[in-house]
Every structure is written in structure tokens, then in C-alpha cells.
N, C-alpha and C positions, 0 to 999 in steps of 0.2 A: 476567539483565538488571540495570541498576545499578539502586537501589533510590531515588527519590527523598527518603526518609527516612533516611537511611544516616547521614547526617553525625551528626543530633539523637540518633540510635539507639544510635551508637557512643560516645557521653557517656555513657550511662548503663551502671552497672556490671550486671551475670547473672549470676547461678549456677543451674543444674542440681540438681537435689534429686530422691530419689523416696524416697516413704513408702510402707510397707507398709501395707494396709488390712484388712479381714475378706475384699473380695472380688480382694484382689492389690494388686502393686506399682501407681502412680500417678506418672508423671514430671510435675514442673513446675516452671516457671523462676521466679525472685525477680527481679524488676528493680527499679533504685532501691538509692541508700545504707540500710543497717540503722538509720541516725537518722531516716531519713524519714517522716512522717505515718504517722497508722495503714494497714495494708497493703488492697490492693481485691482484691479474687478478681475475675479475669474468666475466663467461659468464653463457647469459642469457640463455631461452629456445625459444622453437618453437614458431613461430608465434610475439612474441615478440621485443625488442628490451633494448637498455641499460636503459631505466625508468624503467621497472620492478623492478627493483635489486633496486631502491633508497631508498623505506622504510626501508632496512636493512644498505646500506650503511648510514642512517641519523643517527644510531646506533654504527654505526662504528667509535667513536671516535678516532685520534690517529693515526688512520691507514689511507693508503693514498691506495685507490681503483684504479687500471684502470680497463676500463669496454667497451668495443666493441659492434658494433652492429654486428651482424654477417652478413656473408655475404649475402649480397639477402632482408635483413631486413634493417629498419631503415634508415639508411643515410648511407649504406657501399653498394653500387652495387655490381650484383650477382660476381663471379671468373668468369675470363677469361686468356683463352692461352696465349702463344706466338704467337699466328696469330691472335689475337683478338676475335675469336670466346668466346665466352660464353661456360664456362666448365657446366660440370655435377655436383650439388654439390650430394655429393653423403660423407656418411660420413667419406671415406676416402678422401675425398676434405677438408672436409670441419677439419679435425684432419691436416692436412699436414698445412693447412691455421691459424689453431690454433699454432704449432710449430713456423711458421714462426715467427706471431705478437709476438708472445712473446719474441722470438730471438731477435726482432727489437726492442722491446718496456719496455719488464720486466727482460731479461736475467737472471734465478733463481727464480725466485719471484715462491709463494708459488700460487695454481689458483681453484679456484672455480667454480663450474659449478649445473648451478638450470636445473633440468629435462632434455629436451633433450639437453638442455647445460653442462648433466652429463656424458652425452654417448659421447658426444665431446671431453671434458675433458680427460675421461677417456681412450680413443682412442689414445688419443694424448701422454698421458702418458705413456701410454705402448708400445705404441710404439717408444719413447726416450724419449720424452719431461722430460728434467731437470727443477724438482721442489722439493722444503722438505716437500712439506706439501699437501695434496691434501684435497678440503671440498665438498662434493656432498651435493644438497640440494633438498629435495623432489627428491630423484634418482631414474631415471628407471629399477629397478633393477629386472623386472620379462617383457614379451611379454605384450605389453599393450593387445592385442587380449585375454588375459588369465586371464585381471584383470577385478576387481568386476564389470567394467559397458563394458563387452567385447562386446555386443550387439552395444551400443552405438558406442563403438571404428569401427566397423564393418560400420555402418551407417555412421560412418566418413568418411572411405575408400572411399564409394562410393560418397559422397561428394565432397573431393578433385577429383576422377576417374573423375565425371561428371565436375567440374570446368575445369578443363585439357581439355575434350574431347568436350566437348560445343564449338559453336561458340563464339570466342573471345571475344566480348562484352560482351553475354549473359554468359559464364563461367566467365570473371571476375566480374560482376555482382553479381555470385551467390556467388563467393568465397567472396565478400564485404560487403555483405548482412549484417546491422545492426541487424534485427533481430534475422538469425544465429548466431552472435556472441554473441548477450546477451544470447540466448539458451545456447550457453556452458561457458556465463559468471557465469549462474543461475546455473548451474549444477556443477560446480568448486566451488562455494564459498559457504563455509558453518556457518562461523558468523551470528548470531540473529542481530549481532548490524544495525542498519538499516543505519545509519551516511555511518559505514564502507564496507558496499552492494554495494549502490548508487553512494563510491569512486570507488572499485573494477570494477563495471559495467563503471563505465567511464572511467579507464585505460583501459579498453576491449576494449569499441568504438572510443577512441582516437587513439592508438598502434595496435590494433590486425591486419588491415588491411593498416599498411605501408610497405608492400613488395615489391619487385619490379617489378615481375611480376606472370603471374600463373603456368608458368613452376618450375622456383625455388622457390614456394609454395608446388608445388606436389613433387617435388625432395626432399624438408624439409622434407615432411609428410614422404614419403617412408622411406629415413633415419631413421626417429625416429620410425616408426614401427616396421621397419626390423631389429632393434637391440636393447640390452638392455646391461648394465654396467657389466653382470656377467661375457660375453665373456673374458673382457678385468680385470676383477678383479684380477685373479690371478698371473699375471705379471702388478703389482701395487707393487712394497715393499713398498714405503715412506708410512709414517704414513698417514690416512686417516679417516675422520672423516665426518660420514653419518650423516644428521639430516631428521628426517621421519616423516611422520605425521598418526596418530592413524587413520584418515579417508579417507585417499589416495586412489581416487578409480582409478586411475590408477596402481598403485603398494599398492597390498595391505600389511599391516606391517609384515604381518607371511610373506610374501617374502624378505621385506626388514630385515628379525631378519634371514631368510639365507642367503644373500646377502655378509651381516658383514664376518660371519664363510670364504667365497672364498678368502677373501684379505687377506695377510701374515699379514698384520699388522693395521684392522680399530675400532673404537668405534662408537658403535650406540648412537646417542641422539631420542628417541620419544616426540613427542609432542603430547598432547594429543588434542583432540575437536578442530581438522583442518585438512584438506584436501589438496590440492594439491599447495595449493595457502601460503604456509607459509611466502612464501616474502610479501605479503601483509597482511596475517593476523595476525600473531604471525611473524613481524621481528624482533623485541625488544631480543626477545626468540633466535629469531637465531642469532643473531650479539653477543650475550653474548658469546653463545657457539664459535664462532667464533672465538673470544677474548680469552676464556680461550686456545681455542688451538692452536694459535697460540705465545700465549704469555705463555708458562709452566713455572711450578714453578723452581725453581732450582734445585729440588730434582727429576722434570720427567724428564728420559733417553730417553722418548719417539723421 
């Protein structure tokens, strides 16, 4: 489907990169001229990979993006030992793996992180990762099991359980399942616009099911169940800036309006009439805000 960002997208120049790590290769893209402002690291969320995040980086004039696929996702194979085995990603794997890249790739750079790419972030953060600025986007800042469609998240569980536990074809099958994914493509996006649907549900069937396999699909899920942003909030000082959306049925807003209060130092932005999905449906909205805080006036000490 055409891409409503396509035009703004296609200005901005890419390249392709992968860096060796201790736990393996790491693909990620550079957007933005090499004069451009200091670089942001964004990472994506579950399930996904570094297109996600491009509606907002099309917005991102100015600033030069790197953006990773995570591990297990996309074009970046799952972590593995020093013996080669395939590690556990587990979301201390996967926070230790986030320090590294960035070590190798952005040293300082200010990082971003959309949903379960918030709990990454933030993990990482708190547990050293040197950065000035931190931006959670749609953040999981409450037990998804506790948020408004907690039935649903439950029916997940056993989703990914039986993907895992099935015989191998038939669980990868069911984990690939085009129709499952439109299910929770439909049920994530909440635009009337019909153009902007029809994109949505086609970033879902194109991305949702490039992983690499169904153990570190079910190892993502667990991670992102079993933890949420507030653990690690309050060993966050650098300044932090949440952007939330009004219909978030994963984290609903009265969680993310406490969420704010646990960090020594964040600003909430709401957005109103969207859901979980704000990098694609209001990214315009979010790249602004991104912009103003990353670029303060001369007069904020922040």
C-alpha cells in the first residue's frame, strides 16, 4: 500500500550498516545528512522492526536517526554466546545489547524507544547507559495484563504458549498467521481514515512476522509482559519526555499521567483520538515534540 509518508521519506538520504557486537551482527539504518545534529538512536517495539519508526523519522528534519532492528527481528539475528549457542533474550539481554550498540555506534547520543522498545530503553538506561535525553513513545508504563483490553493480552499469552509449544511447523504457522495479525492489526488502529487503515494493516502483513524464529518470538513476548517502564523510572535522572496516546489500550493514560510523577525528571505529551499506534498515525505530532525537546530554547535549563 502507498505509504502516506513516502514523499517526506524519500528526501531523506539511508544507508544500511551492521556492526559486529560480543553477542553478533546488528543491522541498522542512518537517516539524515552526516552534518546533521547530534544522531537519536530509536528503538522499535515488539514484533516489529526499524520501518516502524519511519513515519516519524520522515518528520524528523535535521536530525540524523540511527535505528536498529532488534535482536531476533528484522535483519539483526537472535544474540548468541561465546560458544555460539543462541542466548535467551530475556530483557536483560536484550538492555545489555542496547548498551553495547550504542557504545559502538552513537556514544552519548540522546535514544528513543516506542513500546516494548520503551522497557529496553529504559532498562538500559538505568542501568548506565550514558545518554541526555531519553523520549519513550507510546510507553509501557503499567502490566499490559492490567490494561484496558487485559482479556485480550491474556488470549495473547496463550497464543504465543501454543506457537512455542506446537509442532514446529504448525506453531510457526500459527505465529505467521496473516489473519492473526490483521486481528491485532484491527484492534491497534484507531484512525477512521481509510487510505491510513489499509497502510497500517500493510506494515502489519509485511513486518509483523520477520523474526527469526519462535523461540525468540516467545522470549520477546515474555520480556514485554513481564515488565513495564515504572521498575526502572526512578533511577532515570536525564530529562525524559513520555508522548502517550488518549486511547492506549495497552497502557491506559491515567497510568501513564503516574508513570510521569516516578521519574526525577519527565514531561508528559498526550495525544489525543489514538491508540497504540502513534508512529503511524499521529507521527507528524510526535517528531514535533521530539524536536522541541530535543532542540530547547536557550532559556530551558532542562
Amino acid at each position: 500500500m502507498p505509504s502516506p509518508y513516502a514523499g517526506a521519506l524519500s528526501a531523506i538520504p539511508v544507508q544500511r550498516h551492521v556492526v559486529e557486537l560480543p553477542g553478533g551482527p546488528t543491522a541498522y539504518w542512518v537517516y539524515g545528512d552526516a552534518d546533521a545534529t547530534e544522531p537519536l538512536v530509536a528503538v522499535h517495539g515488539y514484533r516489529g522492526d526499524h520501518h516502524g519508526l519511519e513515519p516519524v523519522v520522515a518528520s524528523l528534519d535535521g536530525i540524523r536517526v540511527i535505528s536498529p532492528d532488534l535482536p531476533g527481528f528484522g535483519e539483526t539475528p537472535p544474540l548468541h554466546g561465546a560458544d555460539g549457542a543462541t542466548t535467551e533474550h530475556t530483557l536483560e539481554a536484550y538492555a545489555a545489547w542496547l548498551v553495547e550498540f550504542t557504545a559502538a555506534v552513537a556514544p552519548g547520543a540522546p535514544i528513543l524507544g516506542h513500546s516494548f522498545g520503551s522497557i529496553v530503553v529504559s532498562a538500559a538506561v538505568a542501568s548506565g547507559l550514558p545518554t541526555p535525553r531519553v523520549i519513550l513513545v507510546n510507553p509501557i508504563g503499567a502490566p499490559a495484563l492490567e490494561g484496558p483490553r487485559g482479556i485480550l493480552t491474556r488470549l495473547a499469552v496463550f497464543y504465543y504458549w501454543a506457537g512455542a509449544r506446537l509442532p514446529r511447523a504448525l506453531g510457526d504457522g500459527l505465529l505467521r498467521n496473516r489473519a492473526i495479525v490483521r486481528i491485532m492489526s484491527v484492534s491497534m488502529a484507531k484512525t477512521h481514515d481509510k487510505a491510513l487503515r489499509a497502510f497500517i494493516h500493510d506494515q502489519h502483513d509485511t513486518y509483523f512476522s520477520e523474526f527469526s524464529d519462535r523461540d525468540v518470538l516467545h522470549e520477546g513476548f515474555v520480556a514485554s509482559v513481564s515488565n513495564d517502564v515504572r521498575r526502572f523510572a526512578p533511577q532515570i535522572s536525564q530529562p525524559a519526555l513520555l508522548i502517550a496516546a488518549e486511547k492506549d489500550d495497552i497502557t491506559p493514560i491515567e497510568a501513564q499521567r503516574h508513570l510521569q510523577t516516578l521519574f526525577p525528571d519527565a514531561e508528559l505529551v498526550e495525544i489525543p483520538a489514538v491508540g497504540h499506534l502513534i508512529h503511524y498515525e499521529t507521527p507528524q505530532r510526535a517528531a514535533s515534540e521530539i524536536k522541541r525537546f530535543l532542540r530547547p530554547s536557550a532559556g530551558d535549563t532542562r
